[in-house]
C-alpha positions as CSV (number, residue, x, y, z in Angstrom):
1,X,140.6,49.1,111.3
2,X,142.1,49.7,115.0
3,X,141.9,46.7,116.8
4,X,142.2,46.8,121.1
5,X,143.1,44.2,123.0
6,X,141.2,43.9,126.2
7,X,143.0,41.7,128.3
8,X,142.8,40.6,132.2
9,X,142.9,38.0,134.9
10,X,140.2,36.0,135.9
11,X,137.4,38.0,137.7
12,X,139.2,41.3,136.8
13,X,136.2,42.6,135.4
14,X,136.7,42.1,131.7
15,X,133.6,41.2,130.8
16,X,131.8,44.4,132.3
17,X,134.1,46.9,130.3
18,X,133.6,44.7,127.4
19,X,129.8,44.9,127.9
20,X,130.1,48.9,127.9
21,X,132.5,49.4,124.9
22,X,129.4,47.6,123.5
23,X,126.6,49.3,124.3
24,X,128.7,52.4,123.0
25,X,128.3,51.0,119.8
26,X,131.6,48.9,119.2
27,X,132.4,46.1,117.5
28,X,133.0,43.2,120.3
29,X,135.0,40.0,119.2
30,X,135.2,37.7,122.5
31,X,137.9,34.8,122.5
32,X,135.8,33.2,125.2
33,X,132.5,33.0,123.0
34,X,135.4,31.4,120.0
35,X,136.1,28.9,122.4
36,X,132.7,28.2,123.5
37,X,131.8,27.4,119.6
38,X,134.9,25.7,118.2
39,X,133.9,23.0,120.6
40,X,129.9,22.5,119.9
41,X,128.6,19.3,119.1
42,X,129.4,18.5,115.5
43,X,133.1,20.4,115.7
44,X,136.3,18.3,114.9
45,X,137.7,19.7,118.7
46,X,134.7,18.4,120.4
47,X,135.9,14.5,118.8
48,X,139.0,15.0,119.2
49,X,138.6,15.8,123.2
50,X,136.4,13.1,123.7
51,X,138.8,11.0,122.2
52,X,141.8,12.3,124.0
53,X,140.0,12.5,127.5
54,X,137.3,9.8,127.3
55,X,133.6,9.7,126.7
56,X,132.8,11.2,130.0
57,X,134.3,14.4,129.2
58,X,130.5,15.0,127.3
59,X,127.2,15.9,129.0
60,X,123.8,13.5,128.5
61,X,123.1,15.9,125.7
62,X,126.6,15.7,124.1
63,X,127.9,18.9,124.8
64,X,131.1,19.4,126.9
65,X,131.4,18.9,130.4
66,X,133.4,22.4,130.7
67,X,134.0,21.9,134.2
68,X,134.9,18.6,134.4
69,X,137.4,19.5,131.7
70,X,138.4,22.8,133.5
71,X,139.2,20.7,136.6
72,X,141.4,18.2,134.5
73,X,143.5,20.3,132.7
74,X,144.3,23.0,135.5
75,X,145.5,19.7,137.5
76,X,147.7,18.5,134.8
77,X,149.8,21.2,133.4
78,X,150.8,18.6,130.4
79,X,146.2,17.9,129.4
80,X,146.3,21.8,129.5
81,X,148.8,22.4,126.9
82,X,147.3,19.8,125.1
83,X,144.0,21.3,124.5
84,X,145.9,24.6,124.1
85,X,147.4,23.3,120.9
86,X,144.2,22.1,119.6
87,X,142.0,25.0,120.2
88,X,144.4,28.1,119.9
89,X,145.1,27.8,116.0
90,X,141.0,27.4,115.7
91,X,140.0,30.0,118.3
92,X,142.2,32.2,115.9
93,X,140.8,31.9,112.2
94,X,137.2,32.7,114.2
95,X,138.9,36.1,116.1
96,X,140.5,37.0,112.5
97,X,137.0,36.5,110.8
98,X,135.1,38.1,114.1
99,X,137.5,41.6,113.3
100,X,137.5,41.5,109.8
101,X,133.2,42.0,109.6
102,X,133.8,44.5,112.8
103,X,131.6,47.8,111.6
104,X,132.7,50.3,114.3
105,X,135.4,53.3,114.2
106,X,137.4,50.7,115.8
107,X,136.8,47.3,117.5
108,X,137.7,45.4,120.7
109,X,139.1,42.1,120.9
110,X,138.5,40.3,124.6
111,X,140.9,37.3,125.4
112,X,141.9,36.3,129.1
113,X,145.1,35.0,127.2
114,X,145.9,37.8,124.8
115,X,149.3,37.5,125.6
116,X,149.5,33.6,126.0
117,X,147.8,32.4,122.9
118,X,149.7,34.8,120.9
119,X,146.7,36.6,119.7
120,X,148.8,40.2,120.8
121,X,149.6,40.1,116.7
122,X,146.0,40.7,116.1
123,X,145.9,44.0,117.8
124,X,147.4,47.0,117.5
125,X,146.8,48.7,121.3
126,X,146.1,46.7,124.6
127,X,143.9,47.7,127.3
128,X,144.4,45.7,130.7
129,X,141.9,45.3,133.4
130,X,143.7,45.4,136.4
131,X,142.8,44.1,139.5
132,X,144.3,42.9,142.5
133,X,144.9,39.4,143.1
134,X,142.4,39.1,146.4
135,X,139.8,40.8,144.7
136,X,140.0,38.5,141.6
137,X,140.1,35.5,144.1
138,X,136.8,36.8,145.6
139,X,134.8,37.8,142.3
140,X,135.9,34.7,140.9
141,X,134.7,32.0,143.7
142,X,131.5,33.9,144.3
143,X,130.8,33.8,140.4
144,X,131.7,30.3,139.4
145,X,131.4,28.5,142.9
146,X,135.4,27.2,142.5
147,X,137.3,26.4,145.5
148,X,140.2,28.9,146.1
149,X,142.6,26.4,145.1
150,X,141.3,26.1,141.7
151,X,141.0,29.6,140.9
152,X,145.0,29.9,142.3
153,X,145.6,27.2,139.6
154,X,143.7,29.0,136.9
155,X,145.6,32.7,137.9
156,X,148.7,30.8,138.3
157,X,148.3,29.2,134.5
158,X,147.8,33.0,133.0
159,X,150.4,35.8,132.4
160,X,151.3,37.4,135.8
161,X,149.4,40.6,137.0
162,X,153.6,42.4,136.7
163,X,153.6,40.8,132.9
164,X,150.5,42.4,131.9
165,X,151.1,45.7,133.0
166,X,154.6,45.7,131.1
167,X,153.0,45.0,127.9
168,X,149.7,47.0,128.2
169,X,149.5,50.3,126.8
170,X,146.3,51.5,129.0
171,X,145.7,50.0,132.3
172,X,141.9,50.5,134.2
173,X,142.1,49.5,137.5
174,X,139.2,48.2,138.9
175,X,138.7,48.2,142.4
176,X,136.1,50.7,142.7
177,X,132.3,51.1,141.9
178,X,130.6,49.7,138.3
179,X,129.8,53.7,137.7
180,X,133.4,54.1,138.2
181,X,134.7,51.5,135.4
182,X,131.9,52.6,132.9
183,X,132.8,56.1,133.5
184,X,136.8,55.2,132.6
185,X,135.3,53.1,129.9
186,X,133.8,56.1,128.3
187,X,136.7,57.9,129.0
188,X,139.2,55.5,127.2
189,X,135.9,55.3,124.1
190,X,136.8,58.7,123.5
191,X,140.5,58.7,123.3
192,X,140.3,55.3,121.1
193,X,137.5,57.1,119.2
194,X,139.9,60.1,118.7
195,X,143.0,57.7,117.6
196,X,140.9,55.8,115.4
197,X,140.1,59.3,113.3
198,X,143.6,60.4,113.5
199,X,144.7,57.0,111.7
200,X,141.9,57.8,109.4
201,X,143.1,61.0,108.2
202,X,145.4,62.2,105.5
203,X,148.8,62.0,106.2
């Protein structure tokens, strides 16, 4: 199975190309949904953060306060790595089970911090969304109402826009239309469609 890495900054788009690759029948494993359920009420992670940051870091209901613990650890570089060393090695076994049901000719594997949580080794191609930095500012505050300064802190905490583009083997810009990234979303189906045969195929 031919795993692809689809990678990108905050408000870079990522979850619209993942959306497509989807709807064109491929198998979608998203590191953001593994991180969302390795810390539901009733997980280990969810104790230990509670215990590490304090009751408060929990809703009424019990949940996490993701926001409250988004603000704490992008203004304490030390909290953030922290958490990083709790939830990367789980956020992992759930991406290696996630690809290994995957169905498709060949499946995509979504992480904002492909590169950063080391989860590169789990594919064998990366695709990065690339946008420019004002634009991903922009998306980003209109989406998740953050001031400017948070989303700086949360761009500055990922791999630089220049790293990325070193390590990715296919870059889509996006700084167009949505029926211009679907369209070089189909385009890039087709070519992964065409190197997942060719890997297929007797030597």
């Amino acid at each position: 199975m031919r795993v692809v890495g689809l990678t990108g900054g905050i408000g870079s788009g990522k979850t619209a190309v993942s959306d497509h690759f989807e709807r064109l029948g491929i198998t979608v494993v998203d590191a953001d949904l593994a991180s969302r359920q390795v810390v539901e009420p009733g997980q280990p992670a969810l104790a230990a953060i509670a215990e590490h940051f304090g009751q408060d870091i929990l809703q009424a209901d019990g949940t996490l306060d993701r926001a409250e613990l988004r603000a704490r650890i992008f203004a304490d570089e030390s909290e953030r790595h922290w958490l990083e060393a709790l939830l990367h090695p789980r956020i992992g076994e759930a991406l290696r089970a996630g690809l290994a049901a995957a169905t498709s000719p060949y499946a995509i594997l979504v992480s904002p911090l492909l590169f950063e949580a080391g989860q590169a080794t789990l594919v064998d191609r990366v695709l990065l969304v690339d946008a420019p930095e004002a634009l991903q500012l922009e998306r980003t505050m209109a989406r998740d109402q953050n001031s400017e300064a948070q989303v700086q802190a949360i761009i500055k905490a990922q791999a630089s826009r220049a790293e990325r583009q070193a390590r990715a083997d296919d870059i889509l810009v996006n700084d167009g239309t949505l029926a211009d990234l679907l369209a070089k979303v189909e385009a890039l189906h087709e070519r992964y469609l065409a190197l997942a045969a060719g890997e297929a195929a007797p030597a």
